[in-house]
C-alpha positions as CSV (number, residue, x, y, z in Angstrom):
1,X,92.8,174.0,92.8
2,X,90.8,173.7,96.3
3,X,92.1,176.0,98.5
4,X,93.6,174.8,101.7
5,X,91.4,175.4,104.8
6,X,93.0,173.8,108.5
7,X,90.7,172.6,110.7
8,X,91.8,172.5,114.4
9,X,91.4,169.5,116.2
10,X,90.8,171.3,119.5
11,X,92.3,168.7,121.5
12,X,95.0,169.7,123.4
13,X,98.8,169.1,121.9
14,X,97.1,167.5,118.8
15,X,97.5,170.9,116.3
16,X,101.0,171.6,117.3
17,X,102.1,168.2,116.3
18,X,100.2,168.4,112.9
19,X,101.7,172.2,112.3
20,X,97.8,173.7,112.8
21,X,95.3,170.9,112.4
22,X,93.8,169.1,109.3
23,X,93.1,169.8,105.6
24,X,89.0,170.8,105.7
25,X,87.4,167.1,104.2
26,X,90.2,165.0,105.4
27,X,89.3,161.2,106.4
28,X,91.4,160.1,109.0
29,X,91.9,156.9,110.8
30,X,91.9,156.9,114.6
31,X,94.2,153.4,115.4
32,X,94.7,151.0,119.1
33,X,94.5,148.9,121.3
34,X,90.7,147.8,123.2
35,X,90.8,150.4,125.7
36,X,93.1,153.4,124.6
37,X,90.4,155.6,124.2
38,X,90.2,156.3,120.7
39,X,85.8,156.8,121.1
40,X,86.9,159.3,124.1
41,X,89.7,160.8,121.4
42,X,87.1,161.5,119.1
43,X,84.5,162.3,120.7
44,X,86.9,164.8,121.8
45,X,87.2,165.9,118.5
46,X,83.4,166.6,117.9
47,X,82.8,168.7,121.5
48,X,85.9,170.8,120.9
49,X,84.4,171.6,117.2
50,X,81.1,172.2,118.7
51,X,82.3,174.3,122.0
52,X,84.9,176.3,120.4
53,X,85.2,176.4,116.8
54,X,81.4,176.7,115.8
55,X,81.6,173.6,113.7
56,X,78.8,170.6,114.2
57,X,79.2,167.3,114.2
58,X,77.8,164.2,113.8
59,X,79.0,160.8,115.8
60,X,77.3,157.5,113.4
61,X,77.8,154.6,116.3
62,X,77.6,151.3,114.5
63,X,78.6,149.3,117.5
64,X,77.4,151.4,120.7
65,X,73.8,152.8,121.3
66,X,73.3,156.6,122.2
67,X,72.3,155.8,125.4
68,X,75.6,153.7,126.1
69,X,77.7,156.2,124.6
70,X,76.5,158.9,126.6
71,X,76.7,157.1,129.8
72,X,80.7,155.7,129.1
73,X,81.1,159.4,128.4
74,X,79.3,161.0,131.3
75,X,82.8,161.0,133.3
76,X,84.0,163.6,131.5
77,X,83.2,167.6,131.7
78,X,81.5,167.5,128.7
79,X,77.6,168.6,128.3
80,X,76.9,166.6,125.7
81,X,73.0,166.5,125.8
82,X,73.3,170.2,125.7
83,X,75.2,170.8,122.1
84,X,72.9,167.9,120.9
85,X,69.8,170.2,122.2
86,X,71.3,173.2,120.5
87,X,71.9,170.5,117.2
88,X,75.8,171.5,117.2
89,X,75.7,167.6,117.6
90,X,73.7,164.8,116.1
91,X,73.8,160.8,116.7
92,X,73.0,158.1,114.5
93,X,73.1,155.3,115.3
94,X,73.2,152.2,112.9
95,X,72.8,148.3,115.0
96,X,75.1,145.8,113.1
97,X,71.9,144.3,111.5
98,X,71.4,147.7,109.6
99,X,74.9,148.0,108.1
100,X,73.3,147.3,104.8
101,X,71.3,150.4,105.0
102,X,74.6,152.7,106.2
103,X,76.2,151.5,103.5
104,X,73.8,152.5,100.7
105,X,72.5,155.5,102.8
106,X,75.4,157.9,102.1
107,X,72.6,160.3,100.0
108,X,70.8,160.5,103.1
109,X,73.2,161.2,106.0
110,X,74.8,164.1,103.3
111,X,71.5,165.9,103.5
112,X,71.5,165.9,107.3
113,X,75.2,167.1,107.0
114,X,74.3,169.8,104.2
115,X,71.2,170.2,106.2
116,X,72.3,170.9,109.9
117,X,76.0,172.9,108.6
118,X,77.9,169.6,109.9
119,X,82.1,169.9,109.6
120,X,82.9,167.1,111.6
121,X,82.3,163.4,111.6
122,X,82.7,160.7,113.1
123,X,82.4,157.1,112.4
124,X,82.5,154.2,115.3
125,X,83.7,151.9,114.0
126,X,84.7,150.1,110.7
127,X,84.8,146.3,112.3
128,X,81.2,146.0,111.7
129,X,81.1,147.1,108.1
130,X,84.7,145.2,107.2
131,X,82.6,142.2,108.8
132,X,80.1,142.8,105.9
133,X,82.2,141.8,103.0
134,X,82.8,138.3,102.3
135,X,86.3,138.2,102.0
136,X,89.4,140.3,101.4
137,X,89.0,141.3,98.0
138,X,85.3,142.1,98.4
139,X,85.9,144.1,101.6
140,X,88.7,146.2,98.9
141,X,86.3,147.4,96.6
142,X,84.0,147.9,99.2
143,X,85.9,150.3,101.2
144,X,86.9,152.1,98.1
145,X,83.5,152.8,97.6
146,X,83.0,153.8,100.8
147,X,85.2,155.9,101.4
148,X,85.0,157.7,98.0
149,X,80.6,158.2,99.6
150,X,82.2,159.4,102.9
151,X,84.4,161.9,100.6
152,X,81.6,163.5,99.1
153,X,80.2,164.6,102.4
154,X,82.9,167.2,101.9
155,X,83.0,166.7,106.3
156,X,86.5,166.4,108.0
157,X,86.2,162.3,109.1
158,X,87.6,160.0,111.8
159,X,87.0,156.4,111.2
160,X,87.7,154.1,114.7
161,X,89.6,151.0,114.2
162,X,91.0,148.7,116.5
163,X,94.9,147.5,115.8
164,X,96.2,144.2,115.7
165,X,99.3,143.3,118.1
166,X,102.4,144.4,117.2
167,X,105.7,142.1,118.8
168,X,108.0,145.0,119.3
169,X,108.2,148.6,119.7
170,X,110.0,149.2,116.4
171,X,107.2,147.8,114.4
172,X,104.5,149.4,113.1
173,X,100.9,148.9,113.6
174,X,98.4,148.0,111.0
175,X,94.5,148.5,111.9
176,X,92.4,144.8,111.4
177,X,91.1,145.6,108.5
178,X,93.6,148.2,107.0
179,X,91.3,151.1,106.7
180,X,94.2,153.2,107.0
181,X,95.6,152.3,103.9
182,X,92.6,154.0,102.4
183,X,92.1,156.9,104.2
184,X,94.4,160.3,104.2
185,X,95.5,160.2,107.6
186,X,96.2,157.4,110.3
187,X,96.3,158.6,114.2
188,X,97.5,156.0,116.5
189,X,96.2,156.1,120.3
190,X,97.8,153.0,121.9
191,X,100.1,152.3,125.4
192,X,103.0,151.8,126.2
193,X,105.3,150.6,129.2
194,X,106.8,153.6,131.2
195,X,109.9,151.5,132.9
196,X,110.3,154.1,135.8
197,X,106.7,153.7,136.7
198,X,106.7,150.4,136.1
199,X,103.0,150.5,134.3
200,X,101.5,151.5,130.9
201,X,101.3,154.9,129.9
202,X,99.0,156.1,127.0
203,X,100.9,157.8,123.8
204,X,99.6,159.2,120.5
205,X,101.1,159.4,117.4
206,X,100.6,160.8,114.2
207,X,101.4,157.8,111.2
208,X,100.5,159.5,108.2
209,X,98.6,162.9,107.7
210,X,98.4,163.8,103.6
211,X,99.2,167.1,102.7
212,X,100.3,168.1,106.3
213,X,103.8,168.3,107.3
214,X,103.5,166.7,111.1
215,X,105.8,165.6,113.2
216,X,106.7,161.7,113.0
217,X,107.6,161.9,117.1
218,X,104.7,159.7,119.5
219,X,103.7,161.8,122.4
220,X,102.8,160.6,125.8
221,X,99.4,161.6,126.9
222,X,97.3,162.2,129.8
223,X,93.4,161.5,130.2
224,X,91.6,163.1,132.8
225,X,87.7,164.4,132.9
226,X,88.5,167.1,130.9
227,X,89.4,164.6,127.7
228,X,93.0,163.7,126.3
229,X,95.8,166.4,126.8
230,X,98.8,165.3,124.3
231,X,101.7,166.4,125.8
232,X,104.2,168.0,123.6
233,X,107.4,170.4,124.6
């Protein structure tokens, strides 16, 4: 039996509601609405690991350009051009006409993670490779497979997905595509209406984490320049 190694998220209020963190090689999906901030949320994820823990990462941006994601990130407190100097973070990025290539590169991208000691990755995000398949069964067995590539990286994974609308508070989302059914956890970033303030308030909230006993509660949450702070009692 694998033994059972917790990896911290380093974002603040985030271990407490998972009782620690993550199971090391977990693949989790990070779920919500346009605008949330589920690449900020994970991004997050990568510095803390970086900063704190030791633990590179890489970030794979299918839809976003390193250049663009550095500058929508530069509002935060976060050197990132620094780790990346000290290779404690590493970008790839993948334009939607090379989706083919991601797809049947997963040899490669383990080497740079066996390679450069990588623990954490990130994925942003799975519209572009759902988009590849022709049609629901197809897109199936492809994200079997591609998950079951992404497991053998043996790295601790978030996967971005945007959510369809829900109609009500009491019903739960589902991500376009249902990644989440595939993957061994499911985070949900999202809003919702705070009546006394009259405007929307952003939450988290942990929908399915295998093999950790979290808490089932969604947290309000605060974004500033120092990154999300989840805020739990």
């Amino acid at each position: 039996m694998r033994e059972r190694k917790i990896v911290n998220s380093g974002i603040p209020g985030l271990d407490k509601i998972l009782n620690g963190g993550f199971l090391e090689g977990s693949i989790i999906t990070i779920g919500g609405p346009s605008g949330a901030g589920k690449s900020t949320f994970a991004m997050q994820y990568l510095y803390e690991g970086a900063t704190k823990y030791d633990e590179p990462g890489i970030y794979i941006s299918i839809e976003e350009g390193k250049d663009s994601m550095l500058f929508n990130m530069s509002g935060y407190k976060w050197n990132l051009e620094e780790i990346e100097k000290k290779q404690k973070l590493i970008f790839l990025d993948y334009p939607v006409y090379e989706i083919d290539q991601f797809l049947h590169q997963s040899g490669a991208i383990k080497e740079i993670i066996n390679t450069a000691g990588v623990k954490r990755v990130v994925i942003d995000s799975i519209m572009p490779i759902a988009l590849y398949f022709k049609d629901d069964d197809e897109r199936k067995k492809g994200f079997l497979k591609f998950i079951e590539n992404v497991r053998k990286w043996g790295a601790t994974t978030f996967i971005i997905s945007e959510d369809t609308s829900v109609s009500s508070e009491d019903e739960l989302p589902n991500t376009t595509y249902g990644i989440e059914s595939f993957t061994d956890g499911w985070i949900n970033v999202s809003y919702m209406i705070d009546p006394k303030k009259k405007e929307r308030v952003r939450r988290v909230e942990v929908l399915k984490m295998k093999g950790i006993k979290h808490s089932t509660k969604h947290y309000p949450a605060q974004l500033s320049d120092d990154g999300f702070k989840i805020l739990v009692k």
